[in-house]
N, C-alpha and C positions, 0 to 999 in steps of 0.2 A: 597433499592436495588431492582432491578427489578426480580422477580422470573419468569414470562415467557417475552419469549425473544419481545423485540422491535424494529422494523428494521426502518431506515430511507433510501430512497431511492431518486437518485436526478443524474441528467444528466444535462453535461458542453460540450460545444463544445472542440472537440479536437485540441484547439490552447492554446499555450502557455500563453496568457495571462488573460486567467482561471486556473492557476495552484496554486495560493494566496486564489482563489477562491475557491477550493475544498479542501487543506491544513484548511482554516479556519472554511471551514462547519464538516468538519469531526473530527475537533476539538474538535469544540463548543456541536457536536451528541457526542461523547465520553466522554466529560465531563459534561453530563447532568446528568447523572444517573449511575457515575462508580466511586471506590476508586482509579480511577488512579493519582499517585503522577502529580506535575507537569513535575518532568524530563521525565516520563514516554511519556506523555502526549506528549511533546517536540520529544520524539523516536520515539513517532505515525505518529507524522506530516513530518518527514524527510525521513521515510519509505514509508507513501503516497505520500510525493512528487515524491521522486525516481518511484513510480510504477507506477503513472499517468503520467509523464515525457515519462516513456517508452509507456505508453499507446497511448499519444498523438505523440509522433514520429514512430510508428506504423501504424496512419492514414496518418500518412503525406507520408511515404514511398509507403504504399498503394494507394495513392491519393484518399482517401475517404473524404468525409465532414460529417461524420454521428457524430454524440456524442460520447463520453463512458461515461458509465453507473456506478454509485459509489453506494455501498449498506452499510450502515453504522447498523449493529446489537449488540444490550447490551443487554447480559445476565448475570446472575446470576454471574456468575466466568469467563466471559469476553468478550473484546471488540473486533468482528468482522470489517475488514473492507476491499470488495470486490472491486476490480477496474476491468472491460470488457471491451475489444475493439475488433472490428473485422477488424484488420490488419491481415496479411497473418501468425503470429504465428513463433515462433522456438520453440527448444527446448533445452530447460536448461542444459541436461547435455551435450548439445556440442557450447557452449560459450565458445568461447576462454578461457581458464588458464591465468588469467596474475598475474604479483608480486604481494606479498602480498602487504597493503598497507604502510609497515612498510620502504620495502624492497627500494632500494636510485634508482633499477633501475626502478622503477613503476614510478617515475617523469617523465619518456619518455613516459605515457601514459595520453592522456586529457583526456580518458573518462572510465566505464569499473567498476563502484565503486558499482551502482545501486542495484544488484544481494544481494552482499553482504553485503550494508547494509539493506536492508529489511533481509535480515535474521539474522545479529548480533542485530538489534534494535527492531526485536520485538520476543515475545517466540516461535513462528512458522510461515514460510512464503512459501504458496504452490503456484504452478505457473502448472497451466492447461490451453496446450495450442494444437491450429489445426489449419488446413490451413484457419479456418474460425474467428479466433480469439484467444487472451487471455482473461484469467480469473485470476486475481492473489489475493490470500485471505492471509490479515496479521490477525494473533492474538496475543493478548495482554489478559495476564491472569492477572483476577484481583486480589487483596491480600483476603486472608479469612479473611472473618468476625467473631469471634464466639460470638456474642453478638446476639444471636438469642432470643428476648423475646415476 
């Protein structure tokens, strides 16, 4: 296990069809040097997609062609994984409320899911954002080891 932190760093054009693209590099950085289960692993990649999805519709509203920016960090008791864009930014706590995703009338909605699943699929999901851009950092805590010899 890696006792000081390792970061990987890597930028994709903010088009859609880099979105496989960054799903499978931040995979593969997560699972190089971390006890994350597979399912876990699985949770990572659905919560980066979501974040990068918003990322990359963020330029496109903006009409930027610039990249965002992906930082993939393992440390000791867990898996960092930053997504940046500098789209014009909101703010989280005023996103629409819609159904839960249980609820029959949330079928009337196509879209809206993104938010919350980055935060039910990974152990903490923070979202800093201004009119200059987002910042959105998931983490995933790794299981303790106690076989320290």
């Amino acid at each position: 296990m890696t006792t000081n932190p390792t970061s990987i760093d890597f930028e994709v054009p903010a088009r859609p069809e880099y979105l496989s693209l960054v799903r499978s590099l931040v995979v593969e950085a997560a699972d190089m040097d971390s006890a994350l289960s597979q399912e876990r692993l699985e949770d990572l990649k659905v919560a980066v997609s979501e974040a990068a999805t918003n990322a990359m519709e963020a330029h496109a509203r903006a009409c930027l062609d610039d990249s965002i920016q992906i930082r993939c960090t393992l440390a000791a008791d867990r898996v960092e994984v930053h997504i940046t864009d500098r789209g014009s930014g909101f703010y989280p706590d005023q996103v629409e409320v819609l159904p839960e995703p249980d609820d029959p009338t949330r079928l009337e909605y196509e879209r809206g899911l993104g938010l919350y699943l980055m935060r039910i699929l990974t152990d903490k999901a923070e979202i800093h954002s201004s009119p200059d851009g987002t910042e959105v950092c998931l983490i995933m805590r790794l299981p303790m080891n106690n076989s320290n010899s």
